[in-house]
FIVO-170423 format. One line per 10 residues: number of its first residue (from 1); their letters; for each residue y negated, z, x of C-alpha. Coordinates in steps of 0.02 Angstrom, whole numbers, plus 50000, padded with zeros to 5 digits. Example, Ala and Ser with C-alpha at 12.3 -4.5 7.8 and 13.67 -1.06 7.14 Angstrom:
// residues 2
1> as> 50225,50390,50615; 50053,50357,50684
// end
This chain:
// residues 345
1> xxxxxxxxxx> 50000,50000,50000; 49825,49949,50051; 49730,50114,50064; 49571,50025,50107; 49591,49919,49940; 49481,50039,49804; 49617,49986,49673; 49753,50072,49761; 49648,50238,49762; 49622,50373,49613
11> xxxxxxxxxx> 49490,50506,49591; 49564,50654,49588; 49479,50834,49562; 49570,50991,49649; 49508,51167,49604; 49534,51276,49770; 49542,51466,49796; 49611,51597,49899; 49622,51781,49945; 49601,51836,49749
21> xxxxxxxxxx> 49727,51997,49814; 49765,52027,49633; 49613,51975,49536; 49643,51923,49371; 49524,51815,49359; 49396,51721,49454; 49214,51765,49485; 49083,51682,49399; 49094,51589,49228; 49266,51532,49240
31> xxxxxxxxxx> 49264,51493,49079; 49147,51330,49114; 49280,51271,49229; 49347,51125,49168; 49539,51029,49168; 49574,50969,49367; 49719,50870,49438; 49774,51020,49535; 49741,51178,49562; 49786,51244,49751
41> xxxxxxxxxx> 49787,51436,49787; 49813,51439,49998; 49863,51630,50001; 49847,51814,49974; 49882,51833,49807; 49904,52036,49817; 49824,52178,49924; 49952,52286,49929; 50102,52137,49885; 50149,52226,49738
51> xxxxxxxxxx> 50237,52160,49589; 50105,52190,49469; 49978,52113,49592; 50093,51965,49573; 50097,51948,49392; 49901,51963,49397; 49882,51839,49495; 50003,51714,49388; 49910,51755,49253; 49748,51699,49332
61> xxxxxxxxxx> 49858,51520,49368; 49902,51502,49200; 49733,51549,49142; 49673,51389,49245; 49695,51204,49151; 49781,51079,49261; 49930,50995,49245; 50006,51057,49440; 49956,51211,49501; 50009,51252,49688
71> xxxxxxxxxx> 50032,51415,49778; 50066,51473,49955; 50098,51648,50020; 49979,51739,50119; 49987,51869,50261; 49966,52027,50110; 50092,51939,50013; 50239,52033,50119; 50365,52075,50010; 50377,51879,50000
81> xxxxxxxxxx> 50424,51897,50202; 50610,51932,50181; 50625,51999,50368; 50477,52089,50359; 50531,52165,50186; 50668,52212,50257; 50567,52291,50420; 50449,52384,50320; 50590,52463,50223; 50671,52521,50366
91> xxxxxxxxxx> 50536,52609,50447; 50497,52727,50290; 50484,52902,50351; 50646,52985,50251; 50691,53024,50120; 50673,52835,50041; 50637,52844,49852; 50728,52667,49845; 50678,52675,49653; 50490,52694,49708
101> xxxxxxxxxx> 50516,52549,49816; 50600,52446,49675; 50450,52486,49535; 50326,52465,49635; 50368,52322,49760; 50542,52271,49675; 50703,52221,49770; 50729,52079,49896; 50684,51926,49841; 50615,51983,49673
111> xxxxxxxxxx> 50450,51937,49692; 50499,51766,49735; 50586,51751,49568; 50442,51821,49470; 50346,51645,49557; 50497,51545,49551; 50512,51558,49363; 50342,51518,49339; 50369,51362,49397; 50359,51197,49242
121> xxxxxxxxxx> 50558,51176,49199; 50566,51005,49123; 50606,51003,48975; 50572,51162,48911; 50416,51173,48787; 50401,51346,48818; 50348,51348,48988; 50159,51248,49034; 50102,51348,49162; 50116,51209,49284
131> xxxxxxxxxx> 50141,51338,49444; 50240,51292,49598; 50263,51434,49740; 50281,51302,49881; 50375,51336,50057; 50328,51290,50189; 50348,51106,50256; 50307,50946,50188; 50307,50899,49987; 50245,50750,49884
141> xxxxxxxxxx> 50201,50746,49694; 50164,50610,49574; 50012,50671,49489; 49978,50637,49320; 49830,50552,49344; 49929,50409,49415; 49894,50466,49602; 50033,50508,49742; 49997,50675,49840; 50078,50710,50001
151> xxxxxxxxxx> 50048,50878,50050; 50096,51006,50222; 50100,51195,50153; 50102,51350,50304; 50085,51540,50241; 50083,51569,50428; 49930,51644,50524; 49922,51730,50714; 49933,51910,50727; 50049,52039,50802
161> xxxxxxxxxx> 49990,52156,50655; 50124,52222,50510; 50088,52093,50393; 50201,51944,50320; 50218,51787,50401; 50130,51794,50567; 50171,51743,50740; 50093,51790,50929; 49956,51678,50948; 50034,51672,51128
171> xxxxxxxxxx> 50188,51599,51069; 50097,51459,50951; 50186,51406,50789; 50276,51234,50759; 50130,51125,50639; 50237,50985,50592; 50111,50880,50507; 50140,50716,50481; 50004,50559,50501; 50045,50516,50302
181> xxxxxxxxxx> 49993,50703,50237; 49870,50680,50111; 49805,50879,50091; 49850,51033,50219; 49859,51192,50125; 49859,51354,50242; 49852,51518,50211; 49740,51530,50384; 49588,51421,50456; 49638,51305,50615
191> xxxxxxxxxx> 49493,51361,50767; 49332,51350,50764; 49303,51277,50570; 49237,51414,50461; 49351,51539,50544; 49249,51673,50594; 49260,51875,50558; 49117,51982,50509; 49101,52037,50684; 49099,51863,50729
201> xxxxxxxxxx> 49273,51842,50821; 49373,51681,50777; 49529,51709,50700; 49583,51527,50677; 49743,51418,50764; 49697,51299,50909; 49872,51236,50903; 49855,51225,50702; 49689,51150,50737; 49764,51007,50865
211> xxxxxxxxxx> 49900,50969,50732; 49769,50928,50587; 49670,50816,50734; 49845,50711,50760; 49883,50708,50575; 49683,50683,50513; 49712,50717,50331; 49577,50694,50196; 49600,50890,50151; 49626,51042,50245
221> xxxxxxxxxx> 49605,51197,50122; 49653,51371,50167; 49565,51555,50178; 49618,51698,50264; 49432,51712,50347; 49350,51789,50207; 49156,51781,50293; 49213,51603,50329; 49204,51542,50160; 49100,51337,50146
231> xxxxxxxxxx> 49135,51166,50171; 49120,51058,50287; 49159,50859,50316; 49204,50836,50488; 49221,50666,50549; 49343,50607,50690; 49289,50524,50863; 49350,50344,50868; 49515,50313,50932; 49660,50446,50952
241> xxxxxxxxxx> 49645,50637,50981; 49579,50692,51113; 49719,50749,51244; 49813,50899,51235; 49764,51041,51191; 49623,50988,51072; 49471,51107,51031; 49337,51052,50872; 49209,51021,51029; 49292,50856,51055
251> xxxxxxxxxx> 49380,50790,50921; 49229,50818,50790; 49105,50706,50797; 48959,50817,50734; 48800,50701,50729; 48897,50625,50577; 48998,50765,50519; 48914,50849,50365; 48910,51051,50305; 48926,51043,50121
261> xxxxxxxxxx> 48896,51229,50101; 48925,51388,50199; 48872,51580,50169; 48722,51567,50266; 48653,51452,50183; 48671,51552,50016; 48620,51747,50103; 48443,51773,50139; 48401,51860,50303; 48293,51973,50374
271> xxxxxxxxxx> 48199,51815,50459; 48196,51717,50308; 48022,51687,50227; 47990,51712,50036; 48040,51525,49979; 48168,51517,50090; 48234,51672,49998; 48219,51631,49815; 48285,51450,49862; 48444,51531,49914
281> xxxxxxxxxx> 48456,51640,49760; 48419,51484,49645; 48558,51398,49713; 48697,51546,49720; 48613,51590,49539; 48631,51389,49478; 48849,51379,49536; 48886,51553,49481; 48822,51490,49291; 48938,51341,49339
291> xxxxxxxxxx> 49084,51455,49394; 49126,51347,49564; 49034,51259,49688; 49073,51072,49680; 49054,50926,49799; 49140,50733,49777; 49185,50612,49927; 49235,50473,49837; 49201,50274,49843; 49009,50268,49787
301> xxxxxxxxxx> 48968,50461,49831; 48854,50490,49968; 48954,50554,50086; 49134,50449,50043; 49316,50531,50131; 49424,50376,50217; 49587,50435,50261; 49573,50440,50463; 49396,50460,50492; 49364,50607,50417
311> xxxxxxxxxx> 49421,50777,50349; 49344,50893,50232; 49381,51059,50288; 49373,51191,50130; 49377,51387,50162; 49410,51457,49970; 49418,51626,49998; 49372,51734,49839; 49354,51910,49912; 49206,51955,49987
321> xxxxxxxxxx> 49116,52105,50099; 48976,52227,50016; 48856,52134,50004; 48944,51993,49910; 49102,52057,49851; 49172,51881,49772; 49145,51685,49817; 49147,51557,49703; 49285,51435,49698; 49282,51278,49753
331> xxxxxxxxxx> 49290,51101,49646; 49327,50965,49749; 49337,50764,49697; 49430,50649,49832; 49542,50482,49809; 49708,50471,49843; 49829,50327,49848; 49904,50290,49669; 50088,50311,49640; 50208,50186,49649
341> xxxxx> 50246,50106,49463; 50416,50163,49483; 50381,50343,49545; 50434,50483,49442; 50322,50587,49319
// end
């Protein structure tokens, strides 16, 4: 298929979050939200990776009106981390109230089957929730707006903490993502793009960060960096990446690479004059009414996505510090190629 014909392309609208730790619901007025193609939720779904957290959060899902509805574990979603299930378990002080364990956090594998079930079973009416708990690896979906997504889905992130699914940064982590992935979906941010702490440390992947630079999809959503929350459309230097290892210095090409939206351009500071101020507060005022900050690369937008030369890089992490305990989700409008006639529904 022609990518570069417009015909073999469809709009399609993604609704993005992350790090909602058991919210029920999102901030703003969800309500406005409208229908999307998919909704994509890159991680930490609980606080504390309790059962109840889970159910929250699949009520939230449901609560959302699209017709495939994607979700990835996060580093608090533990209990979802068989071998670290297992770990934590084992180092409880004694004596083990097993049947506190089981109420509050349930038995191995449970809360996998409380996301599992979720899940659309054809043909049963019943069940319209939409919600897939995807593993990680590569997985492809005929949308049913006619379009073909080819997605690469990682709960991982680098820590030596006590949390699920993390790996020494020392030791890297295996990113096989394929040139043909459409949309990366990862519970943490690759280095240096909107990965930063509130100290200002970056938390991100370099070797996460050289696989997206190989694979140059059109999306790479995730969270994990909760004071990294924006967007940004970074555009690739010509040719192939840059060597090995690869750092955002040279594989970005920043004079044409665009910042849709980040937190400091929404939080007035102390150097900030008056206008500057109430500008800010206009706009943060203007997409909270909305319930989501949206921004379209499409054929005839101003700033169109071609698969190759650029990737827009989404943060969509919900929780917040003090001073702005919740961020608004993210709407997001890019083309993908359309389905083959004879693809499945």
């Amino acid at each position: 298929m022609d990518a570069s014909n417009p015909d073999s392309l469809v709009k399609t609208r993604f609704l993005i979050i992350s790090d909602t730790h058991g919210a029920r619901c999102l901030p703003g007025n969800d309500r406005l939200l409208g229908p999307v193609d998919v909704a994509i939720h890159c991680g930490d779904l609980t606080e504390e990776s309790k059962l109840a957290e889970f159910r929250a959060t699949l009520e939230l899902m449901k609560s959302i009106r699209a017709p495939l509805k994607l979700v990835i574990a996060g580093n608090h979603d533990w209990t979802l981390d068989t071998p670290m299930f297992k770990k934590k378990i084992a180092e409880i002080p004694p004596p083990v109230d097993m049947e506190l364990v089981r109420r509050e956090y349930g038995d191995i594998g449970e809360a996998q089957r409380i996301l599992q079930a979720s899940a659309k079973n054809e043909g049963e009416d019943n069940d319209e929730s939409g919600i897939i708990f995807v593993d990680e690896g590569t997985h492809t979906f005929t949308l049913s707006n006619g379009a073909s997504l080819t997605l690469f889905a990682s709960p991982y992130t680098p820590s030596t903490d006590d949390w699920g699914f993390q790996y020494d940064a020392r030791g890297g982590h295996q990113w096989d993502v394929q040139g043909d992935v459409d949309v990366v979906v990862t519970h943490g941010p690759p280095e240096g793009v909107m990965d930063r702490t509130a100290t200002g440390s970056r938390i991100g992947c370099p070797s996460l960060f050289a696989a997206v630079a190989r694979a140059k999809p059109r999306l790479h959503c995730f969270g994990h960096a909760h004071r990294g929350w924006g967007a940004k459309l970074a555009r690739w230097r010509g040719g192939e990446a840059v060597g090995s290892p690869v750092s955002h210095f040279e594989a970005f090409d920043n004079d044409r690479s665009v910042v849709v939206e980040t937190l400091a351009g929404l939080t007035p500071r102390d150097f900030d004059g008056p206008d500057a101020v109430a500008e800010k507060r206009r706009r943060l005022e203007a997409r909270t009414a909305a319930g989501c900050f949206a921004t379209s690369h499409c054929a005839g937008d101003e700033h169109p996505l071609r698969k190759g030369e650029g990737t827009l890089f989404v943060n969509a992490a919900i929780q917040g510090d003090g001073k702005q305990p919740q961020h608004l989700p993210w709407v997001v409008d890019i083309e993908l190629p359309r389905a083959p006639r004879d693809a499945a529904a």
